[in-house]
C-alpha positions as a Markdown table, in Angstrom:
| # | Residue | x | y | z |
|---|---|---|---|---|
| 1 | Unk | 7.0 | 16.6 | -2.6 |
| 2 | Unk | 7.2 | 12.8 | -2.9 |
| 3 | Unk | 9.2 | 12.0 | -6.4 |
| 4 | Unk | 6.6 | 9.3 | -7.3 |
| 5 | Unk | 4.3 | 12.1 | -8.4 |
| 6 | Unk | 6.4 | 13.8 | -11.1 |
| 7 | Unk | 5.8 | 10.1 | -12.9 |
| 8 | Unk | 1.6 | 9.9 | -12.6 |
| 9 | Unk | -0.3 | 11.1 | -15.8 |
| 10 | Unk | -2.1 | 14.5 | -15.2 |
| 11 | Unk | -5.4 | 12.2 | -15.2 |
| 12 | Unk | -4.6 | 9.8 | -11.9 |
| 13 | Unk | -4.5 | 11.1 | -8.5 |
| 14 | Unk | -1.8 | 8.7 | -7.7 |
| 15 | Unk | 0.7 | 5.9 | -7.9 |
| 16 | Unk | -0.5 | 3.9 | -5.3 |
| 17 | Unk | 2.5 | 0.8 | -3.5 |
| 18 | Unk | 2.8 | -1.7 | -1.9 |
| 19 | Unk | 6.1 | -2.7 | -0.8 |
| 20 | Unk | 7.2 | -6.0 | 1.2 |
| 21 | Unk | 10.4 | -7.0 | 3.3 |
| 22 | Unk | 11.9 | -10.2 | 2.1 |
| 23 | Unk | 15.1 | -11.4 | 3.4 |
| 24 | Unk | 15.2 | -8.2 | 5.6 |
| 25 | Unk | 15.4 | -6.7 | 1.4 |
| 26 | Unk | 12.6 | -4.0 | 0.9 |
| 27 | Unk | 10.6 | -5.0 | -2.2 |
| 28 | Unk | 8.6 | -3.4 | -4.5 |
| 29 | Unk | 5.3 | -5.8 | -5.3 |
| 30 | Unk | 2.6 | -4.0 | -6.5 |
| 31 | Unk | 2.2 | -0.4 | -8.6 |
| 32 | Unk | -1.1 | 0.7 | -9.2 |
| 33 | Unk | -2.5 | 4.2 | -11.0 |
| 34 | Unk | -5.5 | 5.5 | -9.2 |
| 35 | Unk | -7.6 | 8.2 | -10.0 |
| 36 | Unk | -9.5 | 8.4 | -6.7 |
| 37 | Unk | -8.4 | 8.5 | -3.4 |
| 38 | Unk | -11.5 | 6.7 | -1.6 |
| 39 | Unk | -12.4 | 3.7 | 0.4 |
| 40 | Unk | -13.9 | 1.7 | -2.3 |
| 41 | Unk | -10.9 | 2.2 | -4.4 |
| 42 | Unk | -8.5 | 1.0 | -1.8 |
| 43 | Unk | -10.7 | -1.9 | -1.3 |
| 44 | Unk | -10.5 | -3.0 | -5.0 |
| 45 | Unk | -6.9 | -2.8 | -4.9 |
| 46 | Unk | -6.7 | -5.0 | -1.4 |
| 47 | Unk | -9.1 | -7.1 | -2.6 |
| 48 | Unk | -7.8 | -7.9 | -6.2 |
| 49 | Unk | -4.4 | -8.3 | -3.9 |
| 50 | Unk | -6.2 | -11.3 | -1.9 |
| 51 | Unk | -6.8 | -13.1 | -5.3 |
| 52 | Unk | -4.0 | -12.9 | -7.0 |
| 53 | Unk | -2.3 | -14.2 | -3.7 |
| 54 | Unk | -5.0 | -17.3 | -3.4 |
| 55 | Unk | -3.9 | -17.8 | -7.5 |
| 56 | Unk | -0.4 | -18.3 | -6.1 |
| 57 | Unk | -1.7 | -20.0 | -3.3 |
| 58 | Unk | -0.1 | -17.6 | -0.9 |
| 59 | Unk | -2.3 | -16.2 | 2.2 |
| 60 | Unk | -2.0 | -12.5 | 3.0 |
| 61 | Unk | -2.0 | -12.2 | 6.4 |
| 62 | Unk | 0.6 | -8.9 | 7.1 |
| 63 | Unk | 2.2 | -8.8 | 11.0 |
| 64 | Unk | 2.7 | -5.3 | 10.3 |
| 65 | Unk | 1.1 | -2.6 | 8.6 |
| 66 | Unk | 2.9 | 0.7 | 7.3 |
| 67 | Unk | 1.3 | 3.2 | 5.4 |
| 68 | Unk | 1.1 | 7.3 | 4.7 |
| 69 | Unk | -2.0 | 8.9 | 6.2 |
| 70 | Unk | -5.0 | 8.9 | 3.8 |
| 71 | Unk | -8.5 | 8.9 | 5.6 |
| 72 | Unk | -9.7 | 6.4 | 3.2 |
| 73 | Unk | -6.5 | 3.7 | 3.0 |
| 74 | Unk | -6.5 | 3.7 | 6.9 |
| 75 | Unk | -10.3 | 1.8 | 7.3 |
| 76 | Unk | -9.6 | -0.3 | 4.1 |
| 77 | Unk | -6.7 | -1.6 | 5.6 |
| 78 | Unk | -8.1 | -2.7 | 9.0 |
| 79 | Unk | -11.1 | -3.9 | 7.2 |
| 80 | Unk | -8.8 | -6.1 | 4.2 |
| 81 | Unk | -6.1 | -6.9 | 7.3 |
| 82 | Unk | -8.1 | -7.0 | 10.9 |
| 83 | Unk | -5.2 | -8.8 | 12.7 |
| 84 | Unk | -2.3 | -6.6 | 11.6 |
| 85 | Unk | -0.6 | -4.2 | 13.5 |
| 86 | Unk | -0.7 | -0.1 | 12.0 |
| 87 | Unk | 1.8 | 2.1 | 12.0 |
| 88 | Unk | 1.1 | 5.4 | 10.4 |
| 89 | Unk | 4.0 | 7.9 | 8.9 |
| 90 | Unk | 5.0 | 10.6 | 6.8 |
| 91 | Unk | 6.9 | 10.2 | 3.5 |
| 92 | Unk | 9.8 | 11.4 | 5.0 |
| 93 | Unk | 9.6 | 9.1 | 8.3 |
| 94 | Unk | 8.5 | 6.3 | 5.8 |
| 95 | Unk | 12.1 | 6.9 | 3.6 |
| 96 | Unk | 13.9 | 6.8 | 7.0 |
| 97 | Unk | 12.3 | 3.8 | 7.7 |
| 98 | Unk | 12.8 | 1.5 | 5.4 |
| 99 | Unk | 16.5 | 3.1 | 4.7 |
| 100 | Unk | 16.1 | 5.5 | 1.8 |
């Protein structure tokens, strides 16, 4: 099991990341507690993402796409991100990935 889930309250379903590379660096940018798992809830988080990007005048427009298999984040993403590329792993491939 994934260590980020001994830290989640009893009430949330998850602790839901985002992480970007800068300066080849992987870095954490976003934490957010969830207590659903669905495709409306992923869609809030994406799309409160976009606007406090356009705040900082920064465009999100990913390259690349990495993310765990959940049925629901998969369409949110393609719908939030059309033009990016997916990749879809495991936690463990996802650790071996990005060095851990």
């Amino acid at each position: 099991m994934d260590e980020t889930f001994k830290i989640v309250p009893e009430w949330y379903q998850q602790m839901f990341t985002i992480h970007v590379f800068i300066a080849g660096k992987l870095v954490p940018l976003m934490y957010c507690l969830t207590v659903q798992k669905d495709l409306s809830t992923y869609r809030e988080i994406f799309d409160h993402l976009i606007l406090k990007a356009a705040a900082l005048g920064v465009v999100l427009q990913p390259q690349t796409v990495i993310c765990d298999f959940e049925t629901a984040l998969i369409p949110a993403l393609q719908g939030t991100f059309p033009g990016s590329t997916y990749k879809v792993v495991t936690s463990i491939s996802a650790k071996q990935f990005c060095g851990r």
